[in-house]
C-alpha positions in Angstrom: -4.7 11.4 -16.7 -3.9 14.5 -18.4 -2.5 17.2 -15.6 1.0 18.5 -16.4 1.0 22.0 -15.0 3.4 23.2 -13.2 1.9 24.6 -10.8 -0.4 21.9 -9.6 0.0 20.6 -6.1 2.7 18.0 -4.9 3.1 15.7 -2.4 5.6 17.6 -0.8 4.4 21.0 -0.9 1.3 18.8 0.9 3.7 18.0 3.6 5.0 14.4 2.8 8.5 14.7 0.7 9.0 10.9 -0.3 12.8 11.6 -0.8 13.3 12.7 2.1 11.3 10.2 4.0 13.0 7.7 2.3 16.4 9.3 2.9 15.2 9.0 6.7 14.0 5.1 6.6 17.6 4.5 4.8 19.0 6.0 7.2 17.5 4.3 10.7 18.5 1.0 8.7 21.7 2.0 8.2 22.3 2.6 12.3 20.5 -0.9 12.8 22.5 -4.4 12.4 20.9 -7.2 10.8 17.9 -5.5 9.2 17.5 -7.4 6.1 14.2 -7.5 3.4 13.2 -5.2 1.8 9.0 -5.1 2.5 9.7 -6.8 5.7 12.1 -7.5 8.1 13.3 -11.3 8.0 14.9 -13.1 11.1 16.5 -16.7 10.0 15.5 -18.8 13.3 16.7 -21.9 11.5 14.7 -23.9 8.9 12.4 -21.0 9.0 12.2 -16.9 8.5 10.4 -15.2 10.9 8.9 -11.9 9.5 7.8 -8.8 10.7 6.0 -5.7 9.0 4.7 -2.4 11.0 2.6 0.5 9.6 0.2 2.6 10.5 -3.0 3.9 8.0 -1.3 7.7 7.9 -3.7 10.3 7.7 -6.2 8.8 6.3 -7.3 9.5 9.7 -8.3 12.5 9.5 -10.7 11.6 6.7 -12.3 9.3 9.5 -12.0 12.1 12.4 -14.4 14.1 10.2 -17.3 12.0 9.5 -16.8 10.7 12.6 -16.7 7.0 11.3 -13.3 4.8 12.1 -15.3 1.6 11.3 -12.8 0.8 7.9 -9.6 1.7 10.0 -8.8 -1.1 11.4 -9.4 -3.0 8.2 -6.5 -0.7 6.5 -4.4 -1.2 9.1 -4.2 -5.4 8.7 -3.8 -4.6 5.1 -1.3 -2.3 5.2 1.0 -4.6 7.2 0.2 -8.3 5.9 0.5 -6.7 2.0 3.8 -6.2 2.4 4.8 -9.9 3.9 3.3 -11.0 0.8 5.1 -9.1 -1.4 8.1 -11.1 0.3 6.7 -14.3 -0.2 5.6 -14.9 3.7 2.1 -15.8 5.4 1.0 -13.7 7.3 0.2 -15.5 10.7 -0.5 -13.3 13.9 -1.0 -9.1 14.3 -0.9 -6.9 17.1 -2.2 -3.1 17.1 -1.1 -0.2 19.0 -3.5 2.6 19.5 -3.0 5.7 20.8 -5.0 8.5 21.6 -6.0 12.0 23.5 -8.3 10.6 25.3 -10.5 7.4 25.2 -13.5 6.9 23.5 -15.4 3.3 23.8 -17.3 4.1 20.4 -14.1 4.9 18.6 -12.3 1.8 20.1 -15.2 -0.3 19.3 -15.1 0.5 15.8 -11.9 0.2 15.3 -11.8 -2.9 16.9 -14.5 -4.1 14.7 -12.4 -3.0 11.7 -9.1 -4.6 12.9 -11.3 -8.3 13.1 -12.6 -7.6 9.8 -9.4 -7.0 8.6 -7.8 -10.3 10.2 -10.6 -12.5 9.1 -9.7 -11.1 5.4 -6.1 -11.8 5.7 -6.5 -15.1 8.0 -4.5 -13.8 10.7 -5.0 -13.7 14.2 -5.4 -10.6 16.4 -2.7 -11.8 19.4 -2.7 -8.7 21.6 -2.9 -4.8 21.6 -2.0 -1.8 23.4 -3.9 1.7 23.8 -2.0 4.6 25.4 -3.4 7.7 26.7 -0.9 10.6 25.5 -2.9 13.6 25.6 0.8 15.9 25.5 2.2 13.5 22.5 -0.9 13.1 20.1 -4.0 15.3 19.1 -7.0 13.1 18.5 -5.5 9.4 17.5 -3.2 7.4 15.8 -3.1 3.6 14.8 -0.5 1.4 13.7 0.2 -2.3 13.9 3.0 -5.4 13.4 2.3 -8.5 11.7 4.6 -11.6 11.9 4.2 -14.1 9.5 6.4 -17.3 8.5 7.7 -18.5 5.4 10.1 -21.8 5.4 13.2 -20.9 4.0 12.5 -22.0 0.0 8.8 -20.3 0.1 10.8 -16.5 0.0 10.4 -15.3 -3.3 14.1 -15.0 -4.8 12.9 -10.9 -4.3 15.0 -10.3 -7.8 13.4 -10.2 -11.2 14.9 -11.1 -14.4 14.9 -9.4 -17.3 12.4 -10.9 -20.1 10.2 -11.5 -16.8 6.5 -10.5 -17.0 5.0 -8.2 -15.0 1.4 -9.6 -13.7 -0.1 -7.0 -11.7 -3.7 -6.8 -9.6 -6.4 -4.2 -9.2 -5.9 -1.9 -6.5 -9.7 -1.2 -4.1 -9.1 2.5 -4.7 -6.7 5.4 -2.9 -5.8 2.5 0.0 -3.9 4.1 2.7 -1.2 6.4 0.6 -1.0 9.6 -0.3 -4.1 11.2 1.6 -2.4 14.3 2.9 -2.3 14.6 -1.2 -5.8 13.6 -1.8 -7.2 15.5 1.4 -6.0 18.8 0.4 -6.8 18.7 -2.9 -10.5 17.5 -3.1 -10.8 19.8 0.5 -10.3 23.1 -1.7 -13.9 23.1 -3.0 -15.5 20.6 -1.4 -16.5 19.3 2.1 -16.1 15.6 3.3 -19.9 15.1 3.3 -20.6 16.5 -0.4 -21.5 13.9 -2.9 -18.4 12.3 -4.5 -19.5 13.7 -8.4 -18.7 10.4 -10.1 -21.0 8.2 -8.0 -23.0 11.0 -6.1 -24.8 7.9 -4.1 -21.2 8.0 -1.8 -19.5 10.6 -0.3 -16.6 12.0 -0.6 -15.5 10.4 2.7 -16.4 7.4 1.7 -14.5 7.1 -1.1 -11.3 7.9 0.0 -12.1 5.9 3.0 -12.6 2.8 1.0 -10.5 -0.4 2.7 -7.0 -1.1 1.5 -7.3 -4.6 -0.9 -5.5 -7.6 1.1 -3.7 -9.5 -0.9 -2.9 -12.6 0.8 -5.2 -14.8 -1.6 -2.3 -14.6 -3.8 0.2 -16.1 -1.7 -0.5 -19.4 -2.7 -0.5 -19.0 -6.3 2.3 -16.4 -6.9 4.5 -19.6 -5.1 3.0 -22.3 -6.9 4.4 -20.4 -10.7 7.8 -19.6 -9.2 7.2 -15.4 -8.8 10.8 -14.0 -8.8 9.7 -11.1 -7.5 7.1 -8.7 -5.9 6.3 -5.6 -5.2 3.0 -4.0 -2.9 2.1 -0.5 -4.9 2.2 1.4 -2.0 4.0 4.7 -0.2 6.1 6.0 -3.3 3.2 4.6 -5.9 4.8 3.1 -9.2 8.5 3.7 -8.1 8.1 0.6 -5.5 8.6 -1.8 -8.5 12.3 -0.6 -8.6 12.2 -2.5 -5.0 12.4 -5.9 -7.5 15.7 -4.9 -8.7 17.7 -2.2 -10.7 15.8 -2.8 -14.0 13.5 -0.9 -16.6 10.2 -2.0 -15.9 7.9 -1.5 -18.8 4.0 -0.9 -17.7 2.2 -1.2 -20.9 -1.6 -2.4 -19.9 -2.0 -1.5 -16.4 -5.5 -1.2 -14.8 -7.7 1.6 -15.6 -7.4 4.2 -12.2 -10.9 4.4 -10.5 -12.5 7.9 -10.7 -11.3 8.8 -6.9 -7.5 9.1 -9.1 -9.1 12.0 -11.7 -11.6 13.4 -9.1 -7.9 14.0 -6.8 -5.7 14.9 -9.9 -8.6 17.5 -11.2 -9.1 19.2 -8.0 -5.5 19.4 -6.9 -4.0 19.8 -11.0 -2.4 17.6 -9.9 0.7 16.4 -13.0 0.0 12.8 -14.2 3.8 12.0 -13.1 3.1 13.0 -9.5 0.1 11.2 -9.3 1.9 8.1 -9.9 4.9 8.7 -7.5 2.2 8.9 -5.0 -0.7 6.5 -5.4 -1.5 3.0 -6.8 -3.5 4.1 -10.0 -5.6 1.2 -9.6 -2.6 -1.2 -10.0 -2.0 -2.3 -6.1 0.2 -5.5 -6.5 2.7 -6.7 -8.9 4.8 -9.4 -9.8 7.6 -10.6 -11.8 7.3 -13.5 -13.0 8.4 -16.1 -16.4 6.2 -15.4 -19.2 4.7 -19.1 -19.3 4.2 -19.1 -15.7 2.2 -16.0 -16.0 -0.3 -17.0 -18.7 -0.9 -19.6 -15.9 -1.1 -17.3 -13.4 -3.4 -15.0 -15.1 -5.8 -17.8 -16.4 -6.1 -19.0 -12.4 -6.7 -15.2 -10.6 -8.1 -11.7 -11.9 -4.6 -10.5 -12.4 -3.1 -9.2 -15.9 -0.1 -9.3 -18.1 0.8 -5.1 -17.3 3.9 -5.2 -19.0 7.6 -6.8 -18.7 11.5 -6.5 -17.3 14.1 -5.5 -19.6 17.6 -4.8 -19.0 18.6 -1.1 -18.1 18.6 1.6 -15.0 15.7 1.8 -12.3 13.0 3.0 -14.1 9.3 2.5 -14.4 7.8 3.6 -17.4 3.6 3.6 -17.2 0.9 5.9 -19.4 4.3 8.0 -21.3 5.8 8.9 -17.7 9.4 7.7 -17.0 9.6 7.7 -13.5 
C-alpha cells in the first residue's frame, strides 16, 4: 500500500460518510433504553444473555445484480450477522432473513436461499423463519438483511475490555467481505467492466472477486473462551478503527496479514490513500482479539491465527503499516 494523494477517492465522496453513519447509529441508541453490547445487543433473561445482531450485505448487491448471480449472498449475510456475536463471546444459535424486493423472482430467491443454507451450515445455525416483501414504490431491484440470536451463559461473555500488555491475535480475512463496496465498486468500475478478467488472477472475474463470501468465524468461539480472550473485535464497517471497540487504548498492529490483491487492484484504480483504505476495509486482517500474551502463544499454536501486535496504554488509536488512525 503506497497511495497517499490527495485527490484519490474516499469513502465519502463514494457516498458512505462513516462519521456520520456512526453519528446516526449513536444516535438511535441513544433514543432507545436498555441497548447494551457493543457488536450485539444483549438481553439478561436470567442465568443467560440472549443476543441479537442484524445486518444486511450493503451494496455488494449491486455487484450481484450485474452478473446476474446472488448465489454467495445469502452466505454474506449469515456471516455478517453471526461474526459479530462472536466477537461478543456468544454462539450463534438461530437466523432469520428478510428479503425484499421490486418484484419476485423464483431464480433470484432460489439462490439466495441456497446461499443463506450454505451460510448457516458454516456457522451451525439454524435458518428459523423469513419474510419477503414486495415493495415495488420503496426499493429498486432488492435488498437483504438478517437477525441472528445466539446464547452465551452469563461467564462465557468475553469481559469486552482489553488490557494493556494484552496481545493482539488476529485472523485472515476471505477478501473485501461485505464493507466498503460502494468504495471498491466505483473505483475498479472507472476502467473496467464487472465481467473483465480480474488482472491478478485473470482465471476470475472481477465480479467474482469482490463477490467472494464473508469468512465466518464461529470456529473460534470455542477456543478464544477456552484462553480467557478479554476482548474482540469483527474487522468490519469502519475497517481497522473497530479495534478501538475493545476499549480506549493504543493498539499497536505490527505483523498483520498480507492484504489480498482485490485491496491493491481497489486502492490502484480508485488512488485510493493507504489511510482510507484501512478506515474502510479489513486489509486481509478480518478478526481480532485481545488476549494475555501466554494465552496467545497457545492460541496461535491451536488455530491459523497470528501474534499482529499488542495493547499499550494511551488514546484510541490503531497504528498499522505507518498509518495512525
Amino acid at each position: 500500500m503506497t497511495e497517499d494523494a490527495d485527490d484519490g477517492m474516499t469513502y465519502a465522496e463514494a457516498g458512505v460518510d462513516i462519521d456520520a453513519s456512526e453519528a446516526a447509529t449513536a444516535a438511535l441508541i441513544g433514543a432507545t433504553e436498555g441497548f447494551e453490547g457493543d457488536f450485539a445487543g444483549l438481553l439478561d433473561i436470567g442465568d443467560r444473555y440472549l443476543a441479537l445482531a442484524a445486518d444486511g450485505v450493503g451494496t455488494k448487491l449491486l455487484v450481484a445484480e450485474a452478473i446476474d448471480d446472488y448465489s454467495t449472498i445469502g452466505i454474506d449475510c449469515i456471516a455478517m450477522n453471526v461474526n459479530d456475536l462472536v466477537a461478543a463471546g456468544v454462539r450463534p444459535v438461530a437466523f432469520v432473513d428478510y428479503l425484499a424486493v421490486a418484484e419476485p423472482d423464483d431464480e433470484t430467491s432460489e439462490q439466495i436461499g441456497e446461499g443463506l443454507a450454505e451460510g448457516a451450515d458454516r456457522a451451525s445455525v439454524e435458518l428459523v423463519g423469513g419474510e419477503t416483501a414486495v415493495m415495488p414504490e420503496v426499493v429498486k431491484g432488492l435488498d437483504i438483511a438478517g437477525t441472528c440470536a445466539g446464547l452465551a451463559e452469563k461467564g462465557a461473555l468475553f469481559p469486552g475490555e482489553a488490557e494493556a500488555g494484552d496481545a493482539l491475535v488476529g485472523f485472515p480475512s476471505s477478501g473485501i467481505h461485505s464493507n466498503g463496496l460502494t468504495l471498491a465498486r466505483q473505483a475498479v468500475t472507472k476502467n473496467h467492466e464487472y465481467t473483465d478478467p480480474f488482472p491478478p488472477n485473470p482465471d476470475r472475474s472481477i465480479a467474482e472477486e469482490l463477490l467472494e463470501p464473508t469468512r465466518i468465524y464461529t470456529d473460534l468461539l470455542d477456543p478464544l473462551r477456552e484462553h480467557d480472550t478479554d476482548a474482540a473485535a469483527h474487522v468490519t464497517g469502519g475497517g481497522w478503527g473497530n479495534l478501538t471497540r475493545m476499549g480506549d487504548f493504543r493498539y499497536e498492529v505490527t505483523d498483520p496479514f498480507e492484504a489480498q490483491p482485490v485491496f491493491e487492484f481497489v486502492q490502484q484504480e480508485g488512488t485510493v490513500a493507504d489511510e482510507e483504505m484501512h478506515r474502510t476495509f479489513n486489509m486481509g486482517t478480518g478478526f481480532v482479539a485481545a488476549l494475555d500474551p501466554a494465552d496467545a502463544e497457545v492460541l496461535v499454536a491451536e488455530t491459523e491465527g497470528r501474534i499482529i501486535g499488542d495493547v499499550r496504554d494511551g488514546e484510541g488509536a490503531v497504528t498499522i503499516r505507518g498509518l495512525e488512525l
